[in-house]
DRENNU-656107 format. One line per field, with one value per residue (C-alpha): chain; x, y, z. Coordinates in nm, 2 decimals, padded with zeros to 4 digits. Layout:
BEGIN
kette (A / ...)
X (X / ...)
Y (Y / ...)
Z (Z / ...)
! end
This chain:
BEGIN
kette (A / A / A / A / A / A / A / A / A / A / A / A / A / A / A / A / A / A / A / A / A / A / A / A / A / A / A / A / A / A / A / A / A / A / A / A / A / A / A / A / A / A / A / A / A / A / A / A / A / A / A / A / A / A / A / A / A / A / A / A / A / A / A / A / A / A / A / A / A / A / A / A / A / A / A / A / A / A / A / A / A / A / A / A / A / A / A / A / A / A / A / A / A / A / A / A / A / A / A / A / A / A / A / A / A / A / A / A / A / A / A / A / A / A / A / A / A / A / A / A / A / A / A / A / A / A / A / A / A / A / A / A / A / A / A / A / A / A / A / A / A / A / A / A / A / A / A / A / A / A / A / A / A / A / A / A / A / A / A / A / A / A / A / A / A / A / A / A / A / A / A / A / A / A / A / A / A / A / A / A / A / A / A / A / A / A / A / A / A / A / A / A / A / A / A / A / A / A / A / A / A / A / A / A / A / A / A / A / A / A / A / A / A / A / A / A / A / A / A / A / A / A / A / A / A / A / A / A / A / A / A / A / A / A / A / A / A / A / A / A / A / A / A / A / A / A / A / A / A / A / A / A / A / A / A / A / A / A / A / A / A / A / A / A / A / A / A / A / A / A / A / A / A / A / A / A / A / A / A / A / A / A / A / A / A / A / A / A / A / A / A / A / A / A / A / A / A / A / A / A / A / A / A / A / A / A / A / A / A / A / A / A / A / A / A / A / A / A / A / A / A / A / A / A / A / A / A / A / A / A / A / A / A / A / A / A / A / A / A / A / A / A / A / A / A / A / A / A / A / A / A / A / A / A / A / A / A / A / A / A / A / A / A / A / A / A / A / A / A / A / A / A / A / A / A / A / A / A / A / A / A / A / A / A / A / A / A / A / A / A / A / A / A / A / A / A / A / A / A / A / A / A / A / A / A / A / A / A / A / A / A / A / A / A / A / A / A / A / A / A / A / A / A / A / A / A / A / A / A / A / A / A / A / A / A / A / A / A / A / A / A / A / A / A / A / A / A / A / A / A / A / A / A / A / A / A / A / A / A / A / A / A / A / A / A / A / A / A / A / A / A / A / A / A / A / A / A / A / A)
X (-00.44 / -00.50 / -00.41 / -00.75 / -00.83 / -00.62 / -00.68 / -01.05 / -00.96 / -00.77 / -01.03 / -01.29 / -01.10 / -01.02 / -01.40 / -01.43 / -01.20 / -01.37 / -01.71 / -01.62 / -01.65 / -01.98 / -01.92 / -02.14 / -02.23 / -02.01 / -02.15 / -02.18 / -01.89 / -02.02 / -01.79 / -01.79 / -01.70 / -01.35 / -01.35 / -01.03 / -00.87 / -00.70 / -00.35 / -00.40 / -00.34 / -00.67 / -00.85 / -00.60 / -00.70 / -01.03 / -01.02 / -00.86 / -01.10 / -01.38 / -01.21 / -01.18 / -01.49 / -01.31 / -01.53 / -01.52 / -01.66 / -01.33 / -01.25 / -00.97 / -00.86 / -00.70 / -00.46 / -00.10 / 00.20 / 00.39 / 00.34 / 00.54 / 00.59 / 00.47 / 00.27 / -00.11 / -00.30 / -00.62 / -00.81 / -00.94 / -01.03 / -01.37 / -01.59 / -01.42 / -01.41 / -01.79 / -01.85 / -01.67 / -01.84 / -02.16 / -02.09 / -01.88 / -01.99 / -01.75 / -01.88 / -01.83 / -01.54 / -01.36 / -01.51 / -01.35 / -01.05 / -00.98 / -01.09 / -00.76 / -00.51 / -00.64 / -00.87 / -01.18 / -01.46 / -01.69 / -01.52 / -01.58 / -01.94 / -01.94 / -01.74 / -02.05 / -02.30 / -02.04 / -02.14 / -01.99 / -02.25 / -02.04 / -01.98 / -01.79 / -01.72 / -01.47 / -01.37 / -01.53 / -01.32 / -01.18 / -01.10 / -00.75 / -00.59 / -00.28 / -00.07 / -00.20 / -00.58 / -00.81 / -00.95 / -01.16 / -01.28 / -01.44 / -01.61 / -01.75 / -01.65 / -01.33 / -01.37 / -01.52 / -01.32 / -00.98 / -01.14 / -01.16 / -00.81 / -00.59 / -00.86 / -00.92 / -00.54 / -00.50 / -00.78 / -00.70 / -00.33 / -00.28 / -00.57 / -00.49 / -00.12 / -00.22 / -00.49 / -00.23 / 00.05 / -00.21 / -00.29 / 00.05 / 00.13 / -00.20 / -00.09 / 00.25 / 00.07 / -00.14 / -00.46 / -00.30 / -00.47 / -00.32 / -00.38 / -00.29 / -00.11 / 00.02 / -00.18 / 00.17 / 00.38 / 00.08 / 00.09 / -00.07 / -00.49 / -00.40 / -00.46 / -00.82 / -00.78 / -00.49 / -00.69 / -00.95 / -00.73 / -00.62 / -00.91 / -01.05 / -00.67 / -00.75 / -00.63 / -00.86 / -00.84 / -00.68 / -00.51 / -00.67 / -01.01 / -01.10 / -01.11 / -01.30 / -01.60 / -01.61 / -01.60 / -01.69 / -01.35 / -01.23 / -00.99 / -00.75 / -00.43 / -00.27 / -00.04 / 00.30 / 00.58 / 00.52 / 00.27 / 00.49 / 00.77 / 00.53 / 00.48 / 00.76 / 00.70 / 00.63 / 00.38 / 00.20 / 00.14 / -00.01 / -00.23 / -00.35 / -00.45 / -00.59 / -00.82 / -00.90 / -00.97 / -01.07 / -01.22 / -00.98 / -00.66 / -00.33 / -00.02 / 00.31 / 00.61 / 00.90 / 00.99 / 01.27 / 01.23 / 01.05 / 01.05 / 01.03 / 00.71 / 00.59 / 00.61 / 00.41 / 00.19 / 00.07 / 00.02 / -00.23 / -00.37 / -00.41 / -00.56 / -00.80 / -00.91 / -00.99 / -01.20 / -01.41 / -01.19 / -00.92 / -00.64 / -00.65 / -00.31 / 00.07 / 00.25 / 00.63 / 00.77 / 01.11 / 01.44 / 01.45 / 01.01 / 01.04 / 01.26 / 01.10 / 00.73 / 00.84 / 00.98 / 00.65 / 00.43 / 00.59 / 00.60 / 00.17 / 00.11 / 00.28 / 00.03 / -00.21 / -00.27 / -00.26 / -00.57 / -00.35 / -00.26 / 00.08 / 00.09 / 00.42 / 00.49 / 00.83 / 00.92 / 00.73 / 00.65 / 00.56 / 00.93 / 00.99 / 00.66 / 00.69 / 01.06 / 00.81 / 00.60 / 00.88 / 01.05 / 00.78 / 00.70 / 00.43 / 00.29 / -00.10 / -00.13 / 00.10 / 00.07 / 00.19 / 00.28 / 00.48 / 00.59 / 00.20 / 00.03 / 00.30 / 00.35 / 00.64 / 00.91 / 00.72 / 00.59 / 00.36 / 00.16 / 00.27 / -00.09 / -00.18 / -00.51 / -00.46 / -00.67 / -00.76 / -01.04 / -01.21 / -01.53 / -01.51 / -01.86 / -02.03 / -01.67 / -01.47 / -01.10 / -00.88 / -00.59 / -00.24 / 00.08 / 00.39 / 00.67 / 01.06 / 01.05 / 00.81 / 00.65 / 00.52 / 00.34 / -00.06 / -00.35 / -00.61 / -00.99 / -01.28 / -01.17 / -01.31 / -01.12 / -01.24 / -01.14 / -01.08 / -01.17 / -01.02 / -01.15 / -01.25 / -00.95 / -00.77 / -00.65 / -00.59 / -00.72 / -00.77 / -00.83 / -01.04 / -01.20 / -01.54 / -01.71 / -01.51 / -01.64 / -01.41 / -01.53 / -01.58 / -01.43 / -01.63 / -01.60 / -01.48 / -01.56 / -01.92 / -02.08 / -02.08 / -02.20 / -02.42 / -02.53 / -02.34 / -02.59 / -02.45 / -02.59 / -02.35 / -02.43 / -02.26 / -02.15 / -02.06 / -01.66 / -01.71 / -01.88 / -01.61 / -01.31 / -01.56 / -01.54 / -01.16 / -01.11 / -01.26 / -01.12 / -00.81 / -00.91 / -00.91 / -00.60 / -00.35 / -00.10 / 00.22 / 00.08 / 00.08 / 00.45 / 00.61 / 00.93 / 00.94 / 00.60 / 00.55 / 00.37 / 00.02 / -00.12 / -00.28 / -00.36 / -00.47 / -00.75 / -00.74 / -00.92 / -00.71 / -00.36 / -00.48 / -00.58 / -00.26 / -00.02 / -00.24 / -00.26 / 00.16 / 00.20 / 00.01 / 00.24 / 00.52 / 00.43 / 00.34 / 00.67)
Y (00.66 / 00.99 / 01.02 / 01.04 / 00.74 / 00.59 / 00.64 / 00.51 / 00.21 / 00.12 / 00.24 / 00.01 / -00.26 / -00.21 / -00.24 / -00.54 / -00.66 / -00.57 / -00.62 / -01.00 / -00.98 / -00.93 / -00.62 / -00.55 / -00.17 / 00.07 / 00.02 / 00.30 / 00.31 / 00.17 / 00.23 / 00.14 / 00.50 / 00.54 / 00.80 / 00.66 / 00.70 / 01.02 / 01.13 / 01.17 / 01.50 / 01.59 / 01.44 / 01.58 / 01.90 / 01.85 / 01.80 / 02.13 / 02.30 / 02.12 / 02.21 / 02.56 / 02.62 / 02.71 / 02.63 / 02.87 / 02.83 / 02.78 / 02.75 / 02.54 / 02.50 / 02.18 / 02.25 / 02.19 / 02.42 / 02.24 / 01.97 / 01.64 / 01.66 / 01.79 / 02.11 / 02.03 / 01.77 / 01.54 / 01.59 / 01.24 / 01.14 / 01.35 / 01.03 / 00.89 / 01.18 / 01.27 / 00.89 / 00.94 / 01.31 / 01.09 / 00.82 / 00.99 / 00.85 / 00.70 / 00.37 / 00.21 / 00.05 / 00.34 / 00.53 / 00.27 / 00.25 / 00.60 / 00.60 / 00.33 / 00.64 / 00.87 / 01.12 / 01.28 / 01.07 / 01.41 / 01.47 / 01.10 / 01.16 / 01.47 / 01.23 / 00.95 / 01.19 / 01.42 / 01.45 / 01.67 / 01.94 / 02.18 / 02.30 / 02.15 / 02.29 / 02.11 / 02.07 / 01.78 / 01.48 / 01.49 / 01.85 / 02.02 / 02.20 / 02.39 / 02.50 / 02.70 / 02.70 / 02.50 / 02.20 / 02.16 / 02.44 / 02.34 / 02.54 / 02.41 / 02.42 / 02.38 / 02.08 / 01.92 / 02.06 / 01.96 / 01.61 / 01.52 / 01.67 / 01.39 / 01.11 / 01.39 / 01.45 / 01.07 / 01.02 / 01.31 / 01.32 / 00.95 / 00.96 / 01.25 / 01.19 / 00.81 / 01.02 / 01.28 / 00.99 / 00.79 / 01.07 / 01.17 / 00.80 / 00.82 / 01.13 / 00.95 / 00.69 / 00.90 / 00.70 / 00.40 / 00.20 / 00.19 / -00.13 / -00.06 / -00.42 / -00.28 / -00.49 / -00.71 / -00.40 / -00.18 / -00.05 / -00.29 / -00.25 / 00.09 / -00.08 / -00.04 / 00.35 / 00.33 / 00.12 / 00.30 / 00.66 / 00.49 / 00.42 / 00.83 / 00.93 / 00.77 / 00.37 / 00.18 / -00.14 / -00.32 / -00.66 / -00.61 / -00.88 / -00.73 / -00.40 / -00.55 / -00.69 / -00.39 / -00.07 / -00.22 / -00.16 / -00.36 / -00.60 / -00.72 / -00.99 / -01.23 / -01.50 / -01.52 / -01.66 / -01.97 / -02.04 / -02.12 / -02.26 / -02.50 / -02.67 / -02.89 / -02.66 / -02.33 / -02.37 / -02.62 / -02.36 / -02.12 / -02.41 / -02.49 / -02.10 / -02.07 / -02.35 / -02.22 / -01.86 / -01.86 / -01.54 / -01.36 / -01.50 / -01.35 / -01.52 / -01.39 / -01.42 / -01.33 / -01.60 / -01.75 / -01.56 / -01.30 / -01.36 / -01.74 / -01.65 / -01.50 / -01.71 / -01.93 / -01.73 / -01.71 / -02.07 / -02.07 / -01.78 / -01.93 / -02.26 / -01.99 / -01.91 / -02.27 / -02.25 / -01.94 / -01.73 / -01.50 / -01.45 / -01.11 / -00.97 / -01.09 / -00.97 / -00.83 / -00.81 / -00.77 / -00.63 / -00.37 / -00.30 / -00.06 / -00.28 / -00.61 / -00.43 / -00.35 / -00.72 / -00.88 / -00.63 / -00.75 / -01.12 / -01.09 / -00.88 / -01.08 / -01.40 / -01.21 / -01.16 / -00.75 / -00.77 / -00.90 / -00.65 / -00.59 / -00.53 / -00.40 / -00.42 / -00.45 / -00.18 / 00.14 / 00.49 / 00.78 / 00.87 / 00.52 / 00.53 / 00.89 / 00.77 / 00.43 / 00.65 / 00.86 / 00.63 / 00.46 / 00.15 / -00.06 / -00.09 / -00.08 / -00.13 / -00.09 / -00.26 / -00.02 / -00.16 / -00.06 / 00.31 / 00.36 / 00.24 / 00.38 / 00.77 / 00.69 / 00.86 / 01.07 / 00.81 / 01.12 / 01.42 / 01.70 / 01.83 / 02.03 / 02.12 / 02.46 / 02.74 / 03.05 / 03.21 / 03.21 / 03.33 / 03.55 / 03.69 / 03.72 / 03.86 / 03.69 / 03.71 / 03.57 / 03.39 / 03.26 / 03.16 / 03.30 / 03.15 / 03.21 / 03.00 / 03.17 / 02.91 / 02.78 / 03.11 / 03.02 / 03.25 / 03.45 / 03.39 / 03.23 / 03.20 / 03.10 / 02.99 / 03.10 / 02.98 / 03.20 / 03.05 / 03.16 / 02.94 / 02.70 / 02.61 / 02.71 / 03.07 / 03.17 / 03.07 / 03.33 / 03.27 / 03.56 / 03.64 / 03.45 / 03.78 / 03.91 / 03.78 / 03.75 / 03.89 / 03.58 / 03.36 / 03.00 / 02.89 / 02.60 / 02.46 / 02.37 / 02.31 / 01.93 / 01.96 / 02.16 / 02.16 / 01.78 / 01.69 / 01.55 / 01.80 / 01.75 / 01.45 / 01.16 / 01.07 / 00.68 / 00.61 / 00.63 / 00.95 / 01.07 / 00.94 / 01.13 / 01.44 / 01.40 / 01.32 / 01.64 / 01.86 / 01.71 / 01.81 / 02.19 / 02.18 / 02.33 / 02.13 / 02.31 / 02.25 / 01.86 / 01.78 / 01.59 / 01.79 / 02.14 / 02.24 / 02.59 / 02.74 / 02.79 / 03.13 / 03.16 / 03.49 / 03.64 / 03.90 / 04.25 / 04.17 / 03.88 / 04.04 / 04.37 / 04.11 / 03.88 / 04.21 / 04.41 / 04.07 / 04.07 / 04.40 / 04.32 / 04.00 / 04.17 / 04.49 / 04.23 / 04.07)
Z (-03.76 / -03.62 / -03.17 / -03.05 / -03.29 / -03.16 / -02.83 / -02.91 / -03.05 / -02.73 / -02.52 / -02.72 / -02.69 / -02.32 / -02.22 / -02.44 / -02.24 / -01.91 / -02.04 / -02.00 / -01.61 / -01.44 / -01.24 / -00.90 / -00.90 / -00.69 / -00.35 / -00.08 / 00.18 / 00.54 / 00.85 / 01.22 / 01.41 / 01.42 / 01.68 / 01.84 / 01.53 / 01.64 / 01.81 / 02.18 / 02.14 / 02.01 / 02.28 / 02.56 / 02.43 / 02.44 / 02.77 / 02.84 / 02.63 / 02.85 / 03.15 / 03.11 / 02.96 / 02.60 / 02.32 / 02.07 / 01.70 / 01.49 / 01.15 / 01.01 / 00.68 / 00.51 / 00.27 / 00.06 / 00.10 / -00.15 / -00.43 / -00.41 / -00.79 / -01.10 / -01.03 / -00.93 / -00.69 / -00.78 / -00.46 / -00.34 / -00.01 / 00.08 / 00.07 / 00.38 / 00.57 / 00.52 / 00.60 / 00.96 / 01.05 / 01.00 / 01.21 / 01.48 / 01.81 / 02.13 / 02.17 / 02.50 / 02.50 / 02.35 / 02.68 / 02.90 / 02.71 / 02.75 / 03.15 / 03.17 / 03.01 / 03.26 / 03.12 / 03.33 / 03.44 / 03.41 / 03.06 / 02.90 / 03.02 / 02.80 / 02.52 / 02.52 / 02.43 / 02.17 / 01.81 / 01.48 / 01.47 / 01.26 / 00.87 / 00.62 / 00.29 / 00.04 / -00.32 / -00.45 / -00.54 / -00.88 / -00.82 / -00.93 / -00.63 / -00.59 / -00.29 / -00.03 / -00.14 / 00.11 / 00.01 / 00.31 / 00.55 / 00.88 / 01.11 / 01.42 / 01.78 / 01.82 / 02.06 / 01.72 / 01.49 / 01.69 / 01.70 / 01.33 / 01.21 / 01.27 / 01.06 / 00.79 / 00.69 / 00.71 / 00.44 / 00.26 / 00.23 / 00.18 / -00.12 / -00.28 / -00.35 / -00.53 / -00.71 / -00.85 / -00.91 / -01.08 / -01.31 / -01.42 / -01.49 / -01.69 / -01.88 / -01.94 / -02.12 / -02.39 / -02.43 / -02.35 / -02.05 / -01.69 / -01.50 / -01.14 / -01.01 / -00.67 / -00.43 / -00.32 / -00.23 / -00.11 / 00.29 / 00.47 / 00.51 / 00.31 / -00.05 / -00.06 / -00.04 / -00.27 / -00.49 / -00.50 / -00.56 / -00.86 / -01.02 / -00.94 / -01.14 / -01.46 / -01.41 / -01.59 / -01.40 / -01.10 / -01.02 / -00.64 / -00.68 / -00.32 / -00.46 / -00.75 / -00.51 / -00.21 / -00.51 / -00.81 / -00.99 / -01.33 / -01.21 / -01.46 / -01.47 / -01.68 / -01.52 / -01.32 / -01.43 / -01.20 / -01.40 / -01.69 / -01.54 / -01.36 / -01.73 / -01.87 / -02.18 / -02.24 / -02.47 / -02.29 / -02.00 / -02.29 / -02.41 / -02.04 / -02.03 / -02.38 / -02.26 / -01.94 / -02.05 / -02.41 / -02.38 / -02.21 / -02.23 / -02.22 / -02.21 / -02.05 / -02.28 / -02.16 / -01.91 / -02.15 / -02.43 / -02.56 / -02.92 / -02.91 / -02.63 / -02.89 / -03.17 / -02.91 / -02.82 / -03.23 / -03.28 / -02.97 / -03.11 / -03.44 / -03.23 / -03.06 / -03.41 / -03.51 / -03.17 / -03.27 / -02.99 / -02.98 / -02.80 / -02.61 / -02.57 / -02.45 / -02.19 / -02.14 / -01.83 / -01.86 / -02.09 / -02.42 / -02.36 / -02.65 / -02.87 / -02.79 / -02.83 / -03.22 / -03.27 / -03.12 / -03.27 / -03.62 / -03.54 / -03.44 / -03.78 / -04.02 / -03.86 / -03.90 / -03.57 / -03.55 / -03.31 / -03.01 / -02.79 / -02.61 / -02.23 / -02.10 / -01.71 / -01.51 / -01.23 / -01.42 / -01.38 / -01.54 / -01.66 / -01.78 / -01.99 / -02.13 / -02.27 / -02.42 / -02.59 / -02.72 / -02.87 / -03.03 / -02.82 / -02.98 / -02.63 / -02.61 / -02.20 / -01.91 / -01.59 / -01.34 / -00.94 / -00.66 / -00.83 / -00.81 / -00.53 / -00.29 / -00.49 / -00.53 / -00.48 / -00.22 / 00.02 / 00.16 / 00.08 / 00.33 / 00.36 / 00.69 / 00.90 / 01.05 / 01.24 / 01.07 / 01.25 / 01.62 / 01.74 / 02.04 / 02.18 / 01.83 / 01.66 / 01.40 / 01.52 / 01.22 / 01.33 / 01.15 / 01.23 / 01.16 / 01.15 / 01.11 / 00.80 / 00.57 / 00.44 / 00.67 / 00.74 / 00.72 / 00.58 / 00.76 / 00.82 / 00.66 / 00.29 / -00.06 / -00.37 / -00.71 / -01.04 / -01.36 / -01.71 / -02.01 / -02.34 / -02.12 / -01.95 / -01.63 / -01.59 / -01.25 / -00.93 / -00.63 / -00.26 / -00.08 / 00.20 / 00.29 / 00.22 / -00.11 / -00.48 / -00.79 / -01.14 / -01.31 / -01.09 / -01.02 / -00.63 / -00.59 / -00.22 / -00.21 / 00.13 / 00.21 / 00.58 / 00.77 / 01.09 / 01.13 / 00.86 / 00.51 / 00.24 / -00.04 / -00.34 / -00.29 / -00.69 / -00.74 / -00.77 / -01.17 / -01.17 / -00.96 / -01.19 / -01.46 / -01.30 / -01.23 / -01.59 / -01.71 / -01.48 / -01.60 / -01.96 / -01.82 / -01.75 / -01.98 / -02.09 / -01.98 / -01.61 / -01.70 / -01.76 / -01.58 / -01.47 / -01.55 / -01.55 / -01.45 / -01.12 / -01.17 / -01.09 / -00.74 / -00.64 / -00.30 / -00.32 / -00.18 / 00.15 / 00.23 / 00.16 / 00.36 / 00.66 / 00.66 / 00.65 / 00.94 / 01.13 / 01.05 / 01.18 / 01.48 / 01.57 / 01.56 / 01.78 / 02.05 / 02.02)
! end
């Protein structure tokens, strides 16, 4: 059997096995303003900008100076951040709360009546990014704009590295299903987010039934080893499963033994038979995965059973699933936990939210920092990110100035907000995960490995170089 029929018949049988749950559709995300949701900071700040009368339209730019691993980034995140800019109000007990830490009576006046009135433009979810380029730009005044950093790199930087982990894992597993069964070691109230960044990588399912009802994600689990050891015999806790779940059942072998599990596990599949059912799939947990898979995957054939499918979980990750497939495990799922739903082992995404261009009495005054260390140097003014095709993958990327096109080049931050008004389509979760999937696709495959890959080509334009080195100079005359 060919890869990629492979990889269909795994898919097929993957949403037979989720076509057996009555999914809700993907609902739309509803929040209560989070205005608070902020470092103090930003709203200290504010009040000094108020204060002095300091209001200038600024642009920021959200962005990635470096990669946690492998060498691009899924962007995720966009859909929470566009649901905050449209509820952004200060309720009144946020007013009073912030009268008790000692801010401005005149100034939380100004706060009760404050809405985002700015532009956003952003790659859309699913994109590909690389270091440097901005995801987001926001223009508004910089009372505004200051406001809605701190929620914006939470969503963003906490989605965006689960999306990118989940995809590598995904790529690890070539065709093979992810099932994301985190939920347990997840951070706190952070596992629908996580969940949900998952699901936009490439996982196919989750074990997370809240994440099931609130997005409309597959959910997906066997049984614990509790379960088992609760029956005076193995098999009887099979039985009790089999009968429970005749439609979907799997049964976990490897709590005393994986081969005698799975000589078990054929005589209630061969019981499911009688019944007009059959059993689903078995599940390994624990020891040799690629040895024990090949013993199994023998022991189900020669019953006849070479319909069951074999689920491999236990402590994995990407690197422990590429050496799987390498060595020929007859694995057809993995169930992939903690090293998922936490990136590890990068328990952050280093993203940043910084100013690159003021306006002063009707004149654009591009601004950057420059620092001792050089990379944390920013980039200049309002800027635009193109892509270069070549055979319809990835070339080169470019970032130019607002004003600056790039022969053949696609832009790839479309405008989301205008005038504090939502402009951009909203796709549903799955469309999303579509549109991650086939950027994906454009990708060449040297950029995809998992250590080693090579640094993917992003230019600066003309305009933009020209600016950064006269804006250089300038610094340093003045110092």
């Amino acid at each position: 059997m060919t890869t990629q029929k492979a990889s269909n018949h795994i898919n097929n049988f993957v949403k037979k096995i989720l076509e057996t749950f009555n999914y809700p559709s993907i609902p739309s995300l509803h929040y209560m303003t989070e205005a608070l949701r902020t470092d103090l900071y930003q709203l200290t700040m504010m009040q000094a900008y108020w204060k002095s009368g300091h209001n200038p339209e600024a642009t920021f730019d959200y962005f990635v100076r470096k990669i946690p691993f492998g060498s691009y980034l899924i962007t995720a995140g966009l859909t929470y951040v566009l649901e905050y800019i449209e509820n952004l109000r200060f309720e009144d007990d946020d007013i009073e709360y912030l009268r008790t830490q000692g801010f401005d009576d005149e100034f939380l006046m100004h706060l009760r009546d404050l809405r985002f009135t700015g532009d956003i433009l952003a790659m859309p979810e699913g994109s590909i990014a690389f270091p440097l380029e901005p995801i987001i730009r926001v223009t508004a005044p910089i009372m505004e704009a200051q406001l809605i950093e701190t929620f914006l790199l939470n969503k963003m930087n906490f989605s965006t590295l689960i999306a990118t982990k989940a995809s590598r894992v995904v790529y690890a597993a070539k065709g093979r299903a992810i099932a994301e069964f985190g939920l347990r070691r997840a951070q706190g109230d952070g596992h629908l987010e996580a969940t949900r960044a998952t699901y936009i990588g490439g996982c196919a399912s989750t074990s997370n039934v809240l994440a099931g009802k609130k997005l409309g994600i597959p959910v997906s689990g066997t049984m614990a080893h509790s379960f088992v050891t609760s029956f005076d015999h193995e098999i009887d806790s099979y039985r009790a499963y089999a009968d429970a779940f005749p439609k979907r059942c799997f049964l976990l072998i490897d709590t005393y033994n994986s081969i005698e599990g799975a000589k078990k596990a054929v005589i209630v599949g061969k019981e499911l038979e009688k019944k007009g059912e059959r059993l689903l799939g078995v599940r390994l947990d624990s020891g040799d995965l690629c040895e024990l898979s090949k013993q199994v995957r023998r022991i189900l054939d020669e019953a006849g059973l070479d319909y069951v499918k074999i689920v491999a979980s236990g402590d994995l990750n990407e690197w422990k699933i590429d050496e799987l497939m390498k060595k020929g495990a007859q694995i057809d799922m993995f169930g992939v936990g903690t090293e998922l739903i936490t990136g590890r082992p990068t328990p952050a995404l280093d993203g940043i939210y910084k100013l690159s261009d003021v306006v002063e009495h009707g004149r654009h005054i591009p601004k950057m920092k420059l620092s001792e260390e050089t990379v944390k140097a920013t980039l200049p003014g309002r800027k635009m990110v193109w892509r270069v095709f070549e055979n319809g993958s990835f070339k080169q990327d470019v970032i130019s100035l607002d004003d600056e096109a790039v022969d053949n080049g696609i832009p790839l931050l479309e405008q989301a907000v205008k005038n504090g008004k939502i402009v951009c389509d909203r796709p549903s979760l799955d469309e999303i995960r579509q549109i991650a999937a086939e950027n994906f696709s454009n990708l060449p495959d040297k950029y995809k490995k998992l250590d080693g890959a090579p640094v993917y080509q992003v230019e600066f334009s003309p305009g933009l170089t020209a600016l950064r080195e006269t804006i250089v100079e300038k610094i340093k005359r003045e110092e």
